[in-house]
C-alpha positions in Angstrom: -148.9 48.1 110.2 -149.7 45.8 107.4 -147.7 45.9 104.3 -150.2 46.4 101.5 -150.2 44.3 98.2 -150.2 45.9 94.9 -153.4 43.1 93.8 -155.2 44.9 96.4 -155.1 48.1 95.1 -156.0 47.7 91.8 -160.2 46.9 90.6 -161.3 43.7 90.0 -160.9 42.4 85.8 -164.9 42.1 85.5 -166.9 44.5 83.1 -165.4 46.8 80.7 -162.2 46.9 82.4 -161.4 43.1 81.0 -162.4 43.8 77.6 -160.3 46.7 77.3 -157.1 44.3 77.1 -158.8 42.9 74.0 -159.1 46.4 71.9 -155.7 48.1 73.4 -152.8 48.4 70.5 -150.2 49.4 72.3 -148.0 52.5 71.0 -144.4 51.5 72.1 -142.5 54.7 70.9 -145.5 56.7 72.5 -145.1 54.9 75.9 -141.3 55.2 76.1 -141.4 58.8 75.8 -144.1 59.2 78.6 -141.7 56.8 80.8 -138.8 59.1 79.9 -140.4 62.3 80.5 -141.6 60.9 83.9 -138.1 59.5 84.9 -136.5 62.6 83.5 -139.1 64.8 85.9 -138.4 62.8 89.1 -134.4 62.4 88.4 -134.1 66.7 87.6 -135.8 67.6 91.4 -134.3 65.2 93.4 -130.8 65.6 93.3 -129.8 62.9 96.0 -131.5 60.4 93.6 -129.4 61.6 90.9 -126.2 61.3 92.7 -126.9 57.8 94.2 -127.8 56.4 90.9 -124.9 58.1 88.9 -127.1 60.3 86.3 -125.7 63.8 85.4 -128.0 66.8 84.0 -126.2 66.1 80.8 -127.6 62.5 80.6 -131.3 63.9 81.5 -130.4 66.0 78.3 -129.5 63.1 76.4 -132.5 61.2 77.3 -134.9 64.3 76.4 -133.4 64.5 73.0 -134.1 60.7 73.1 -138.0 61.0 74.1 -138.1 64.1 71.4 -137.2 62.2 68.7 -139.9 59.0 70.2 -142.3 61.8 70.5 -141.9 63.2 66.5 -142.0 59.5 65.5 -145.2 58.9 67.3 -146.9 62.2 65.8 -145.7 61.0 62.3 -146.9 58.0 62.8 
């Protein structure tokens, strides 16, 4: 079995998808909160992951108040 490269996976940067790197403003606050949520997600169902990596439910709970407060900034914003 051949290991697969992540370059191979993605589309070639020709046509529109180039040009979008020119027009994107990245939302920092807006981004970490979507990274959180998604970290938080994975972490809260698998609970071997949790225990290998040393995260508790209470520090999911911090993080979520974290990404909350990312998320009102980004509305306000």
């Amino acid at each position: 079995m051949e290991s697969t490269k992540l370059l191979d996976l993605l589309p070639p940067a020709t046509g529109t998808m180039a040009s979008l790197g020119k027009y994107h403003k990245a939302n920092g606050p807006a981004t970490a909160a979507l990274l959180i949520q998604i970290a938080a997600e994975m972490l809260e169902t698998s609970p071997a992951l949790r225990r290998r990596m040393g995260i508790t439910l209470s520090d999911l709970a911090a993080a979520d108040k974290v990404r909350k407060e990312l998320a009102r900034k980004t509305a306000v914003a």
